[in-house]
N, CA and C atoms of all chains as a GROMACS GRO file, in nm:
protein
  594
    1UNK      N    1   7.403   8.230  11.935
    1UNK     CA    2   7.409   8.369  11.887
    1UNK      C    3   7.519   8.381  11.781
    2UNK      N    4   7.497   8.429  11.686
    2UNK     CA    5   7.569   8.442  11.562
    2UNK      C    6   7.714   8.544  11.619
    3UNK      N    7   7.825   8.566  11.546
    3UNK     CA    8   7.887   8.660  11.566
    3UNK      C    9   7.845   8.794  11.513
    4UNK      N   10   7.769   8.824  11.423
    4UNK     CA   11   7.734   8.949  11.370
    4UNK      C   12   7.635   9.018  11.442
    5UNK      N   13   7.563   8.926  11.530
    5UNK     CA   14   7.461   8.958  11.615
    5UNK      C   15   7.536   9.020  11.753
    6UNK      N   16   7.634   8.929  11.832
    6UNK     CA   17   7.687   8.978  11.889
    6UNK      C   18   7.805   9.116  11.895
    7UNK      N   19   7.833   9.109  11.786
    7UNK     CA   20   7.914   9.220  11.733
    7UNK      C   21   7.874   9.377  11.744
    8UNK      N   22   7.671   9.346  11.666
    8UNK     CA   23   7.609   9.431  11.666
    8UNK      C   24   7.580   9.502  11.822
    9UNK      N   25   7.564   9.385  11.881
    9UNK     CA   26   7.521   9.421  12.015
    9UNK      C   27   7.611   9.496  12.104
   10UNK      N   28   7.741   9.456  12.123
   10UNK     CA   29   7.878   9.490  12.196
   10UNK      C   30   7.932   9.639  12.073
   11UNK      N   31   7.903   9.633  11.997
   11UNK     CA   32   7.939   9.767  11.862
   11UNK      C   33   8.058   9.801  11.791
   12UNK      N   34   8.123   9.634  11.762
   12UNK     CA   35   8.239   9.632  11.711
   12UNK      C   36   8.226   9.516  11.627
   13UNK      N   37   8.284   9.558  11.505
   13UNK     CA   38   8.289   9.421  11.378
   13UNK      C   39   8.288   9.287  11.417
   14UNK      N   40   8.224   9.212  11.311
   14UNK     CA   41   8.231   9.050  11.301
   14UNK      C   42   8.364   9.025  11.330
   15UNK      N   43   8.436   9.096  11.235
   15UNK     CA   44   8.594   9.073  11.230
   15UNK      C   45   8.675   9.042  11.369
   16UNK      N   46   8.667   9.128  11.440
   16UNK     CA   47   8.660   9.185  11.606
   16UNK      C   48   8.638   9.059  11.703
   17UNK      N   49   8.535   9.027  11.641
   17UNK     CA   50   8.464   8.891  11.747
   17UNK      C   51   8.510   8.766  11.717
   18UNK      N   52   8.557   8.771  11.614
   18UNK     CA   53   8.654   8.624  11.524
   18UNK      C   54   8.738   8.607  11.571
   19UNK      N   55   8.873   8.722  11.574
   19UNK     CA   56   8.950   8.716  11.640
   19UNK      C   57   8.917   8.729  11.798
   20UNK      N   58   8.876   8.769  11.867
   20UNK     CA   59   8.862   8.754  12.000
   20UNK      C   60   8.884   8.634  12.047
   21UNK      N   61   8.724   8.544  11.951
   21UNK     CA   62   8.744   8.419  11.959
   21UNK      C   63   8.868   8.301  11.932
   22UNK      N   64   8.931   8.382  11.819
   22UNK     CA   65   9.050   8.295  11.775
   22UNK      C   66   9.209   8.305  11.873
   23UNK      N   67   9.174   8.411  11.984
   23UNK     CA   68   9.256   8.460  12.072
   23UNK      C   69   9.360   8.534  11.975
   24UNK      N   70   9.303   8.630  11.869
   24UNK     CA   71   9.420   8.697  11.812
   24UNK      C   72   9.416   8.858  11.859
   25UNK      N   73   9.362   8.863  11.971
   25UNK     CA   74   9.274   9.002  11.975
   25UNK      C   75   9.246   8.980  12.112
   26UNK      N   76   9.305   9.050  12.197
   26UNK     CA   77   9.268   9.098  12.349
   26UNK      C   78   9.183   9.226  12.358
   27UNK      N   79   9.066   9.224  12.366
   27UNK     CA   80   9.016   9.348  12.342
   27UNK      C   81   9.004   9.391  12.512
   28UNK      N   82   8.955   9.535  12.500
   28UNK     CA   83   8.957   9.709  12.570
   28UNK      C   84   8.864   9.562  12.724
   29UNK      N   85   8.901   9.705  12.840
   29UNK     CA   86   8.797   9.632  12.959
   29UNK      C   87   8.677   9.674  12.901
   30UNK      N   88   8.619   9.781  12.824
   30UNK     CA   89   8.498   9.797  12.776
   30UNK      C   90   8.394   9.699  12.697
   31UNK      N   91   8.505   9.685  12.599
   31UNK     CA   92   8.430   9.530  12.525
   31UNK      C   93   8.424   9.408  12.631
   32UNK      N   94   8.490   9.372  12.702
   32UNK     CA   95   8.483   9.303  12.750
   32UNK      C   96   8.360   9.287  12.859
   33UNK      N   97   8.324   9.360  12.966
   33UNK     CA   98   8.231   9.381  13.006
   33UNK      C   99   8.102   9.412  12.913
   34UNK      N  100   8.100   9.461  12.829
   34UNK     CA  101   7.988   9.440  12.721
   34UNK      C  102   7.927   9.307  12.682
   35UNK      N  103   8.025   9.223  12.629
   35UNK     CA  104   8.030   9.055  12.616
   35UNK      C  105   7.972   9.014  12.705
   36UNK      N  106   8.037   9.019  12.829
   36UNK     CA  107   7.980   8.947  12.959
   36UNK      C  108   7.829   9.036  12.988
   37UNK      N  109   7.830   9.158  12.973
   37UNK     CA  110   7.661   9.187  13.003
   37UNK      C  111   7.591   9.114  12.871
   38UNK      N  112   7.617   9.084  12.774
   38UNK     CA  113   7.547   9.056  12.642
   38UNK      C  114   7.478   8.890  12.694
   39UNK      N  115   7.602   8.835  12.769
   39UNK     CA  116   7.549   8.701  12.803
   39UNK      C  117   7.497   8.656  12.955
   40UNK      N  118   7.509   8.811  12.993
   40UNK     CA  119   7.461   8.755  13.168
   40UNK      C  120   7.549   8.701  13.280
   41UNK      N  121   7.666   8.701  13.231
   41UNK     CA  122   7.733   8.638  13.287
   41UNK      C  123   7.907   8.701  13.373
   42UNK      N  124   7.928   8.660  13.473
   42UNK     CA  125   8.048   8.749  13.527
   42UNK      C  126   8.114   8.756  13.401
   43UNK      N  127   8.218   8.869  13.418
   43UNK     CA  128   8.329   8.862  13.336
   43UNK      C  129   8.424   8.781  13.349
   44UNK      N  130   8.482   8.688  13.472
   44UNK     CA  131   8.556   8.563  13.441
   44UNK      C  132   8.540   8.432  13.391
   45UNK      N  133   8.385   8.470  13.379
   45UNK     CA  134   8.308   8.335  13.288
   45UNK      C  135   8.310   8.354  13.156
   46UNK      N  136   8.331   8.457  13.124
   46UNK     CA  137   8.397   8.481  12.953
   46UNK      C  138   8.508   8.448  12.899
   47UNK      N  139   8.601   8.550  12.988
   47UNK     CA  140   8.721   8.570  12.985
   47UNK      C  141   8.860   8.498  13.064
   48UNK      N  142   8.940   8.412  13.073
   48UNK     CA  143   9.034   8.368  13.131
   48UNK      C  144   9.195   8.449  13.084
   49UNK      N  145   9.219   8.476  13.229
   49UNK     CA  146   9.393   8.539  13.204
   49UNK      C  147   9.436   8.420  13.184
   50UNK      N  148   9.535   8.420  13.110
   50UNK     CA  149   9.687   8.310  13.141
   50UNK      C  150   9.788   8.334  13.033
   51UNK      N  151   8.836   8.308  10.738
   51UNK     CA  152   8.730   8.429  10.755
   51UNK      C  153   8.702   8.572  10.635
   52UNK      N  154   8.619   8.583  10.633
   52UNK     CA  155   8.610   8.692  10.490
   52UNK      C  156   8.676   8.820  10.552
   53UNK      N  157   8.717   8.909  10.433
   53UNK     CA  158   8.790   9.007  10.454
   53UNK      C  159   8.677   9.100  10.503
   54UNK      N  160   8.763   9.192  10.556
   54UNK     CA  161   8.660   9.299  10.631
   54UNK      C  162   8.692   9.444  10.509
   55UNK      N  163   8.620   9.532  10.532
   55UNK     CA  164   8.646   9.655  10.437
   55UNK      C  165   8.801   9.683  10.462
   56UNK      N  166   8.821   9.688  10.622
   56UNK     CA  167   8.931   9.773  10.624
   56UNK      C  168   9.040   9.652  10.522
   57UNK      N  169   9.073   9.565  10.482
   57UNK     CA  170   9.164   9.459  10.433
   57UNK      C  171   9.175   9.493  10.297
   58UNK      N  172   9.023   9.496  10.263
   58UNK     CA  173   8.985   9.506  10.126
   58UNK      C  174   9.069   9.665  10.042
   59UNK      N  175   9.050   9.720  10.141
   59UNK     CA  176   9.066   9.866  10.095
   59UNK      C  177   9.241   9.870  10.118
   60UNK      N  178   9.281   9.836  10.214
   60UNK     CA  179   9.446   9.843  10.221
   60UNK      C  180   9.488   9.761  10.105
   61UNK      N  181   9.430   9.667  10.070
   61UNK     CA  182   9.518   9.567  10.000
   61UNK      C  183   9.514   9.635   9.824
   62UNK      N  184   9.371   9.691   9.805
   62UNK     CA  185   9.386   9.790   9.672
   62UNK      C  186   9.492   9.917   9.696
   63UNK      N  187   9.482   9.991   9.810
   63UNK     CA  188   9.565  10.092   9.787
   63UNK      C  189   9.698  10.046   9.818
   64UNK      N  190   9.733   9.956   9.851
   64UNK     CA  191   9.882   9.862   9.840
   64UNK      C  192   9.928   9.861   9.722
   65UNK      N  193   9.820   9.793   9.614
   65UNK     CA  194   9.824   9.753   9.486
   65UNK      C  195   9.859   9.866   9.436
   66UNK      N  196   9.758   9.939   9.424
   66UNK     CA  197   9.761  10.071   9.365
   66UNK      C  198   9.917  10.177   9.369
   67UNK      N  199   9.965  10.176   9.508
   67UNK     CA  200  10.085  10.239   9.564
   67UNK      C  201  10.196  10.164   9.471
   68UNK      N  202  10.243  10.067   9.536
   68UNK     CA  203  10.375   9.960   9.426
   68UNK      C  204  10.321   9.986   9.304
   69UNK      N  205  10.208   9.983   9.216
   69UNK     CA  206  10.192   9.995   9.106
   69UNK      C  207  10.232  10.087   9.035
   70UNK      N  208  10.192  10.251   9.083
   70UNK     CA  209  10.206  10.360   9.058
   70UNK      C  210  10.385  10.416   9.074
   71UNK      N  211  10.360  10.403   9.215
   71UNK     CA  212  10.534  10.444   9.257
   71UNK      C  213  10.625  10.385   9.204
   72UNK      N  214  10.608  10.191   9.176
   72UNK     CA  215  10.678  10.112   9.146
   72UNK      C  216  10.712  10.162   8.976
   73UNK      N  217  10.650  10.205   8.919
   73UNK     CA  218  10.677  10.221   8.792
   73UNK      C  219  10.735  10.347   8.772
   74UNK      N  220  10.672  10.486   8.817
   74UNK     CA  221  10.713  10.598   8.810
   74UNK      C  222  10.890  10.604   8.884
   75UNK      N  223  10.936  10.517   9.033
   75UNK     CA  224  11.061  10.509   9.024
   75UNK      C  225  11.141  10.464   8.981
   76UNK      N  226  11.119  10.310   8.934
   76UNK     CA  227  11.182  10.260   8.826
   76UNK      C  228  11.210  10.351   8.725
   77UNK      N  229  11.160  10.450   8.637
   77UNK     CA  230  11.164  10.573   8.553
   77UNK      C  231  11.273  10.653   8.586
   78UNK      N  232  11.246  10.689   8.690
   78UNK     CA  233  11.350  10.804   8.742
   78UNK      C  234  11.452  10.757   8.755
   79UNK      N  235  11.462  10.628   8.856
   79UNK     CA  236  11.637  10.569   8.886
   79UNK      C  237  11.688  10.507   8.777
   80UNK      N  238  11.600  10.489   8.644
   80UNK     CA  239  11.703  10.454   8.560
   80UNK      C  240  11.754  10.572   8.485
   81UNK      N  241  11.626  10.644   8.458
   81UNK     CA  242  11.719  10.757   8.402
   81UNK      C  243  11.831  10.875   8.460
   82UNK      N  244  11.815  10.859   8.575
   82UNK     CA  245  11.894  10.911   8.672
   82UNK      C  246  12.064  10.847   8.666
   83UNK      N  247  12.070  10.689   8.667
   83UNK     CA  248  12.192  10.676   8.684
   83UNK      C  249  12.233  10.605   8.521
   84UNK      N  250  12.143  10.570   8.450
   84UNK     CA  251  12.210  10.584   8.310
   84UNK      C  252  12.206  10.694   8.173
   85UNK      N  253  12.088  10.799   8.290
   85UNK     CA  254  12.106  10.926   8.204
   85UNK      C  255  12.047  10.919   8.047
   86UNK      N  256  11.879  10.848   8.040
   86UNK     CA  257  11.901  10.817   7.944
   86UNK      C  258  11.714  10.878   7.946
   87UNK      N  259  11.670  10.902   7.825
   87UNK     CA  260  11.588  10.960   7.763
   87UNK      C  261  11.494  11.101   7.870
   88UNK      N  262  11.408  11.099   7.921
   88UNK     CA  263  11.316  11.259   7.947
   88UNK      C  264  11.431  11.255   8.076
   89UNK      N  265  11.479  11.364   8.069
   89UNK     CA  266  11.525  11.430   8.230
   89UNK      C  267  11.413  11.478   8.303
   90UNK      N  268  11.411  11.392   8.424
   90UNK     CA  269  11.312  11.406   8.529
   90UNK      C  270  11.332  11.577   8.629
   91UNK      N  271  11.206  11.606   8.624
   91UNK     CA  272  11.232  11.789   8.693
   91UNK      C  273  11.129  11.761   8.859
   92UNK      N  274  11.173  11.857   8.914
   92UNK     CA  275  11.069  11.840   9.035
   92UNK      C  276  10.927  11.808   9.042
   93UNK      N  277  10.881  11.894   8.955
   93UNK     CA  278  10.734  11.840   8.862
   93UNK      C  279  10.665  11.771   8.877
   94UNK      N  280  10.768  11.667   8.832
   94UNK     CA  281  10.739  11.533   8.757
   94UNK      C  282  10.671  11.453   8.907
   95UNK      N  283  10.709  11.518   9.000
   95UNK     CA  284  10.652  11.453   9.133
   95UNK      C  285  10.508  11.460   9.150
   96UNK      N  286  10.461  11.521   9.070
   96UNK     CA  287  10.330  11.571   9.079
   96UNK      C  288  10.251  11.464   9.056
   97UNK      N  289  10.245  11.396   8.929
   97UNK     CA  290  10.199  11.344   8.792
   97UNK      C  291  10.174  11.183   8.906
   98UNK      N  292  10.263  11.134   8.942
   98UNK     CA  293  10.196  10.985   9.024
   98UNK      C  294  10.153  11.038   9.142
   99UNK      N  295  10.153  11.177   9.174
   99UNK     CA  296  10.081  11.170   9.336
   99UNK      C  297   9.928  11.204   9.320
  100UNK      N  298   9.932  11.271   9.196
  100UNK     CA  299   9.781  11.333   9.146
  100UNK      C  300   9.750  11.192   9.116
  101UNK      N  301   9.796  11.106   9.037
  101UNK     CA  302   9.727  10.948   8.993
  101UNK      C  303   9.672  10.889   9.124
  102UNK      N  304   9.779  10.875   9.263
  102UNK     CA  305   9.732  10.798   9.309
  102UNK      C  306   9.632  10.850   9.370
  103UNK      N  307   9.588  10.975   9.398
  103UNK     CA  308   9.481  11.037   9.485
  103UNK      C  309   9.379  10.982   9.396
  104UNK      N  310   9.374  10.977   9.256
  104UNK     CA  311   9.238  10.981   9.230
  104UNK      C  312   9.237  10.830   9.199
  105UNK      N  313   9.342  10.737   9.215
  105UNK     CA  314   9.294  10.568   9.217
  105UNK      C  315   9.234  10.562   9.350
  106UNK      N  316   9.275  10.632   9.447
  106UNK     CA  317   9.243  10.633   9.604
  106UNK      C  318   9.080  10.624   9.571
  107UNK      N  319   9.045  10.772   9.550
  107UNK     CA  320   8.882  10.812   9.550
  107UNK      C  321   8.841  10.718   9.481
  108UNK      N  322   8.849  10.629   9.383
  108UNK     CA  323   8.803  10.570   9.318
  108UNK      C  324   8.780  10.390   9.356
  109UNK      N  325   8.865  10.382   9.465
  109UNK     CA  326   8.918  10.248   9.487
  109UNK      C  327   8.796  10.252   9.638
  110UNK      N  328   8.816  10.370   9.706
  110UNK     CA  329   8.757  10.400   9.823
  110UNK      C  330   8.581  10.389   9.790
  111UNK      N  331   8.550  10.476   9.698
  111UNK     CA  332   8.410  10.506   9.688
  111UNK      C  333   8.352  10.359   9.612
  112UNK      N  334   8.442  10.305   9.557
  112UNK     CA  335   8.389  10.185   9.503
  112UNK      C  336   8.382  10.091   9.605
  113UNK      N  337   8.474  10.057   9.726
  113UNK     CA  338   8.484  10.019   9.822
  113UNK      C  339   8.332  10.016   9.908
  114UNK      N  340   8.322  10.094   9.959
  114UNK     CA  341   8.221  10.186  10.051
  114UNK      C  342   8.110  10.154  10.003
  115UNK      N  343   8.079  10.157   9.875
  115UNK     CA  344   7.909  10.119   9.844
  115UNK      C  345   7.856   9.968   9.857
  116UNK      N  346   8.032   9.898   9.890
  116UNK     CA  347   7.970   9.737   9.875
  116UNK      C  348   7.961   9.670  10.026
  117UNK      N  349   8.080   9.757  10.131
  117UNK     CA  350   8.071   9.690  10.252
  117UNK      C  351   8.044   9.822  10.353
  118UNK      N  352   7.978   9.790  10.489
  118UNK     CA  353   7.977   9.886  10.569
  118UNK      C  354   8.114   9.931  10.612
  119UNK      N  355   8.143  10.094  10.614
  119UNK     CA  356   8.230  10.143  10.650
  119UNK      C  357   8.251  10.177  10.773
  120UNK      N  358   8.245  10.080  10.880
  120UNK     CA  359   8.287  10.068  11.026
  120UNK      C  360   8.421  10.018  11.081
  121UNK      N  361   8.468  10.130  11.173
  121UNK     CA  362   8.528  10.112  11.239
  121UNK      C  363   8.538  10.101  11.424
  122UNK      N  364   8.630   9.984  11.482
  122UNK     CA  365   8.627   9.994  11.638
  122UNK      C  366   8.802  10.019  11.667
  123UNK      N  367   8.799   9.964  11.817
  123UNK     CA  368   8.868   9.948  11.885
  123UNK      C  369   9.000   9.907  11.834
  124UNK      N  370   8.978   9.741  11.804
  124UNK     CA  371   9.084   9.689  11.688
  124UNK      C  372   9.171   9.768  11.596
  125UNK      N  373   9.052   9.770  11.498
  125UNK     CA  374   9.131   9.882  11.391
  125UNK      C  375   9.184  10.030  11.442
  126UNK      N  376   9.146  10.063  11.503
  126UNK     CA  377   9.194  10.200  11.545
  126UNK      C  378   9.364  10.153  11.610
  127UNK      N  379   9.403  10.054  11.704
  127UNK     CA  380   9.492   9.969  11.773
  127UNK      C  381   9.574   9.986  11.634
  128UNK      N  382   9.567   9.888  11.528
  128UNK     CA  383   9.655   9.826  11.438
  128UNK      C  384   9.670   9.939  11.359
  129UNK      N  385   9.620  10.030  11.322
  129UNK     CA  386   9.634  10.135  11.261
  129UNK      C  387   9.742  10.265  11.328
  130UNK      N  388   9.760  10.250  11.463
  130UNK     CA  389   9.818  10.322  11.534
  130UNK      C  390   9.968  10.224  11.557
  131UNK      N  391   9.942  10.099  11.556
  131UNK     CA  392  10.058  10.062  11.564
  131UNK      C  393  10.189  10.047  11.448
  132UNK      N  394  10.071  10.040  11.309
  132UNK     CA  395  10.137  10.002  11.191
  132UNK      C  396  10.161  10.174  11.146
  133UNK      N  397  10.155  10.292  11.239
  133UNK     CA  398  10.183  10.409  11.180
  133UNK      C  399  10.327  10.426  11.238
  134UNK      N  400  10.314  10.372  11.346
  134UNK     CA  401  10.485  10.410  11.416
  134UNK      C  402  10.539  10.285  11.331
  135UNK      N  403  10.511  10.194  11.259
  135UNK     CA  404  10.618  10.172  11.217
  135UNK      C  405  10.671  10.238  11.062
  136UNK      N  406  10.589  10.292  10.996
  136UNK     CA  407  10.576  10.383  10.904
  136UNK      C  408  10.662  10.468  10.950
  137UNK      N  409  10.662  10.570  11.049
  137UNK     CA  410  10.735  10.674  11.108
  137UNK      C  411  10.854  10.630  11.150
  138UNK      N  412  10.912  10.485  11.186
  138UNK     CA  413  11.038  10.446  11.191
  138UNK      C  414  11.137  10.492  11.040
  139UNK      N  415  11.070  10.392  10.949
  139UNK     CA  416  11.111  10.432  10.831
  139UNK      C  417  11.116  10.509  10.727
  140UNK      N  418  11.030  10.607  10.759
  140UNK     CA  419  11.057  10.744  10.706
  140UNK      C  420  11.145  10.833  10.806
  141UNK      N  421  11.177  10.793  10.909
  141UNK     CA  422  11.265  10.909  10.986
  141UNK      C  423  11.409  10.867  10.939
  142UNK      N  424  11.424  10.698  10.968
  142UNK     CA  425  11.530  10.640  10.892
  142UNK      C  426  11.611  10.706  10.780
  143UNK      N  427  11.467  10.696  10.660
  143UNK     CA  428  11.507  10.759  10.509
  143UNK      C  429  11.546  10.902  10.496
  144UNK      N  430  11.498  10.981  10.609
  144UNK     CA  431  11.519  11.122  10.630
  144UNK      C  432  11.651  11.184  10.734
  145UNK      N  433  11.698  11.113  10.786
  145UNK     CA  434  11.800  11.101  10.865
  145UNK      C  435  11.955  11.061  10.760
  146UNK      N  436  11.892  10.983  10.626
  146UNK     CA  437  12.006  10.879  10.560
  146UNK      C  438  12.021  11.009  10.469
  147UNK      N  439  11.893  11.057  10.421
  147UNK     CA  440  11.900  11.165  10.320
  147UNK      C  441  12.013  11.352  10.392
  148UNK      N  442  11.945  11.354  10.508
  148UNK     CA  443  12.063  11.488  10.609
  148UNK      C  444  12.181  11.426  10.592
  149UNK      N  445  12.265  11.299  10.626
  149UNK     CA  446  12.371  11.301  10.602
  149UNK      C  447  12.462  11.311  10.512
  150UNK      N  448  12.342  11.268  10.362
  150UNK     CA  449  12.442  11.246  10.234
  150UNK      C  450  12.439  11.397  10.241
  151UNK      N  451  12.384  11.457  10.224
  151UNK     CA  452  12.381  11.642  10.228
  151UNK      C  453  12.454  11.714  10.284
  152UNK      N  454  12.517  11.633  10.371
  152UNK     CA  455  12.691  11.676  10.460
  152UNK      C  456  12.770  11.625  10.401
  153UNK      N  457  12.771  11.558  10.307
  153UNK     CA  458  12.879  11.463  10.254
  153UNK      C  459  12.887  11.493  10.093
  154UNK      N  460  12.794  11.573  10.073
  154UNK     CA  461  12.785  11.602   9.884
  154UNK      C  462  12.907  11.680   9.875
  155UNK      N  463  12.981  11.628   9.718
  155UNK     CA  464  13.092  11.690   9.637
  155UNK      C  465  13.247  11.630   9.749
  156UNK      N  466  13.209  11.541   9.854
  156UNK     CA  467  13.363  11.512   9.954
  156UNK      C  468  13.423  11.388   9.806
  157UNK      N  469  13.320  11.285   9.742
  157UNK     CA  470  13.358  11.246   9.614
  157UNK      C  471  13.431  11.096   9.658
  158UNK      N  472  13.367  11.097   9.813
  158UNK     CA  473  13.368  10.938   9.872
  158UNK      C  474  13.252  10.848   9.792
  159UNK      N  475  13.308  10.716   9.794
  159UNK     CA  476  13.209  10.622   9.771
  159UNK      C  477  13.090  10.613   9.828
  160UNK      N  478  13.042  10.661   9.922
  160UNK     CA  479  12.930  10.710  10.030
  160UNK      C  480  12.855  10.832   9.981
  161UNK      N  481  12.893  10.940   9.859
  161UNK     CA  482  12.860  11.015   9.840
  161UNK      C  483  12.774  10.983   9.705
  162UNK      N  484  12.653  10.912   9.750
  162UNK     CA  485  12.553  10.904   9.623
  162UNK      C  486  12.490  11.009   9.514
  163UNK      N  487  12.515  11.147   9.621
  163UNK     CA  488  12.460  11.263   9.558
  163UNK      C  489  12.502  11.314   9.388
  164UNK      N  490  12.689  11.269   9.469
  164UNK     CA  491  12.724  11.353   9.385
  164UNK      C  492  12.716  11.296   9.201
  165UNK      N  493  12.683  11.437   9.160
  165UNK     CA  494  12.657  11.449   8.978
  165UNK      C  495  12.521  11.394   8.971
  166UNK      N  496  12.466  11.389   9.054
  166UNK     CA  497  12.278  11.395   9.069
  166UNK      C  498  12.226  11.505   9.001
  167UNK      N  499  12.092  11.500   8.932
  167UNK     CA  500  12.025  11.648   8.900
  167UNK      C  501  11.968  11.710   9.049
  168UNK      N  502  11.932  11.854   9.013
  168UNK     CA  503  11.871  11.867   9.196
  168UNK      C  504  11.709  11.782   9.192
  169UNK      N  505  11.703  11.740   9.121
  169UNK     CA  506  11.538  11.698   9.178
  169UNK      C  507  11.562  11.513   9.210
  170UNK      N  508  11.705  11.478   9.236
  170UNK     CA  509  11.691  11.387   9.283
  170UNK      C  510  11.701  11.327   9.389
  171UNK      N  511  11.722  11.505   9.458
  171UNK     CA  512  11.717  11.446   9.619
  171UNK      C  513  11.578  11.476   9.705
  172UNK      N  514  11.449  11.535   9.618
  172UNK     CA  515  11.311  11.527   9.641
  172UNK      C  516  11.280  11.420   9.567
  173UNK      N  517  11.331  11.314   9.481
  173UNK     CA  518  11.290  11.217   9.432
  173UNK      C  519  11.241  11.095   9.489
  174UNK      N  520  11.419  11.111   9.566
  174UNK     CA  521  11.483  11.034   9.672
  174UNK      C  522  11.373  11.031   9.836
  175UNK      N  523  11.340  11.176   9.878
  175UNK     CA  524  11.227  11.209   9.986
  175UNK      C  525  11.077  11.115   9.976
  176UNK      N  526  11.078  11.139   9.828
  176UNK     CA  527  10.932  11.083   9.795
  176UNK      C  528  10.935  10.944   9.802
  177UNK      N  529  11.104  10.904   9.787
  177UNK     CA  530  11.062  10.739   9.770
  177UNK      C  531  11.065  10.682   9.924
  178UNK      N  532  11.084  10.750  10.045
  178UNK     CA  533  11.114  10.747  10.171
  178UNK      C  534  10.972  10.756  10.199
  179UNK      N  535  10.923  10.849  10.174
  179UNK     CA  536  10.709  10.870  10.209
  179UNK      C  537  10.660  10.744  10.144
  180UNK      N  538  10.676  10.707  10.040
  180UNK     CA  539  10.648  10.591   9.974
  180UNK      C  540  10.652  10.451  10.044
  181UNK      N  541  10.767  10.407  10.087
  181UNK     CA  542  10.852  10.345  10.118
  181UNK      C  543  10.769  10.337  10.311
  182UNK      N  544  10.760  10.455  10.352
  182UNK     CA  545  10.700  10.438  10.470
  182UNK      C  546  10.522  10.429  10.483
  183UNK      N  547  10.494  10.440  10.342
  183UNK     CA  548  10.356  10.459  10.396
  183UNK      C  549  10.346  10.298  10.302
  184UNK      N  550  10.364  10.218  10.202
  184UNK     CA  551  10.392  10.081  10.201
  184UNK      C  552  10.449   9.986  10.297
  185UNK      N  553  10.532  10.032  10.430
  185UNK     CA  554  10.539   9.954  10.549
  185UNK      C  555  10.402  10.003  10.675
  186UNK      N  556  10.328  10.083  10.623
  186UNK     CA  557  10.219  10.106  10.711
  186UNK      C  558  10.122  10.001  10.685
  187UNK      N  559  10.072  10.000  10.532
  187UNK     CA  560  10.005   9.919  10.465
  187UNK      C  561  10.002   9.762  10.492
  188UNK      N  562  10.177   9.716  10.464
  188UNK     CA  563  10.203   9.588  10.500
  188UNK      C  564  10.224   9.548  10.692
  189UNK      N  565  10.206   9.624  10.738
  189UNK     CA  566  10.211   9.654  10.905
  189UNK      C  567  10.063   9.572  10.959
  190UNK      N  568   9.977   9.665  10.848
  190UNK     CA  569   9.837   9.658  10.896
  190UNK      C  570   9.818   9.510  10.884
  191UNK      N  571   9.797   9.493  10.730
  191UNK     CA  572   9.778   9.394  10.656
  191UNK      C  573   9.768   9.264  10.776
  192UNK      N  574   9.941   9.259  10.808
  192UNK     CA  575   9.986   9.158  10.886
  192UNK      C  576   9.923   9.130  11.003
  193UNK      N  577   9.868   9.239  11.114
  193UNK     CA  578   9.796   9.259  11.195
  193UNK      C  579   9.708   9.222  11.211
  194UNK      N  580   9.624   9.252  11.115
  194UNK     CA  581   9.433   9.232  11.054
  194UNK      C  582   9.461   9.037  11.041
  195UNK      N  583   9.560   8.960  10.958
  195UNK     CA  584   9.570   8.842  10.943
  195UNK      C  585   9.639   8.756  11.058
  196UNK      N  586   9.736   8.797  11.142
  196UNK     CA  587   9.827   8.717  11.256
  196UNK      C  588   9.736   8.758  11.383
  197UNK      N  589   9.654   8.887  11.394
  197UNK     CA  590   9.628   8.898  11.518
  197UNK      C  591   9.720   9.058  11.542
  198UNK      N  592   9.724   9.101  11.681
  198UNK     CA  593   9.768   9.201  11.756
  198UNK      C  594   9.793   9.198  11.908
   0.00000   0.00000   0.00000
């Protein structure tokens, strides 16, 4: 899945999802649960604290 | 990673700001402390704030037709954070400016005012708004590129 696709889907910029990915960007519990519904998957299978 | 609108658009009205202000104060503080060709009047404040509004509209609307104008979460975050620091330094500049104003005509070395025209202590205000809304700009900037 592209980032622009996912972006579209969750409703926050490419930009948004870059950094997420690049860990420059802790995003909202909202996005976050969005992500994880986008892929089916719990939210600690996305996301790791540390 | 490619710039996003919001980058694109701070980094022209950055440009635009130092460009405008940068030249119009350079103007004033020289003629101010070597007293030398147009004496600057309150006015004169007008003339780069009317410029930059309409480099704004112009920088903006040219902006806008090339990338989608969306905003989230993120930007709303860095934008709120890079305003308090804006508001640091304009309270700073406005706090530095009340004191010389207790201190005008005492004819201490601390007393910058004195033998100023009066429009150079709204000169002085404007370069504090200036000054804070160019650390908003470079706030963001930094944000949008290091993270938050």
């Amino acid at each position: 899945m592209s980032q622009q696709t996912l972006a579209d889907k969750v409703g926050v910029t490419r930009q948004t999802i870059f950094a997420i990915e690049k860990d420059k960007y802790s995003p909202s519990l909202e996005v976050a649960f969005k992500i994880s519904n986008v892929f089916k998957v719990p939210l600690e299978e996305v996301f790791i604290y540390d | 990673m490619s710039m996003s609108y919001k980058e694109k658009s701070l980094i022209a009205s950055l440009s635009a700001t130092l460009l405008v202000f940068g030249w119009y104060f350079y103007q004033v503080f020289s003629n101010q402390m070597f007293n030398i060709g147009h004496e600057f009047t309150f006015n004169d404040i007008f003339r780069p704030i009317i410029l930059i509004v309409v480099l704004e509209i112009i920088i903006q609307s040219f902006l806008a037709g090339k990338d989608k104008n969306k905003e989230d979460e993120r930007d709303a975050l860095i934008e709120l954070t890079s305003y308090r620091n804006g508001y640091w330094v304009l309270s700073i500049g406005v706090w530095f400016l009340l004191i010389q104003l207790l201190y005008v005509g005492s004819g201490g070395w601390y007393d910058i005012l004195e033998n100023s025209s009066p429009a150079f202590i709204p000169h002085l205000l404007l370069l504090f708004f200036v000054l804070a809304e160019v650390t908003n700009f470079i706030t963001q900037l930094y944000h949008y590129r290091k993270g938050i």
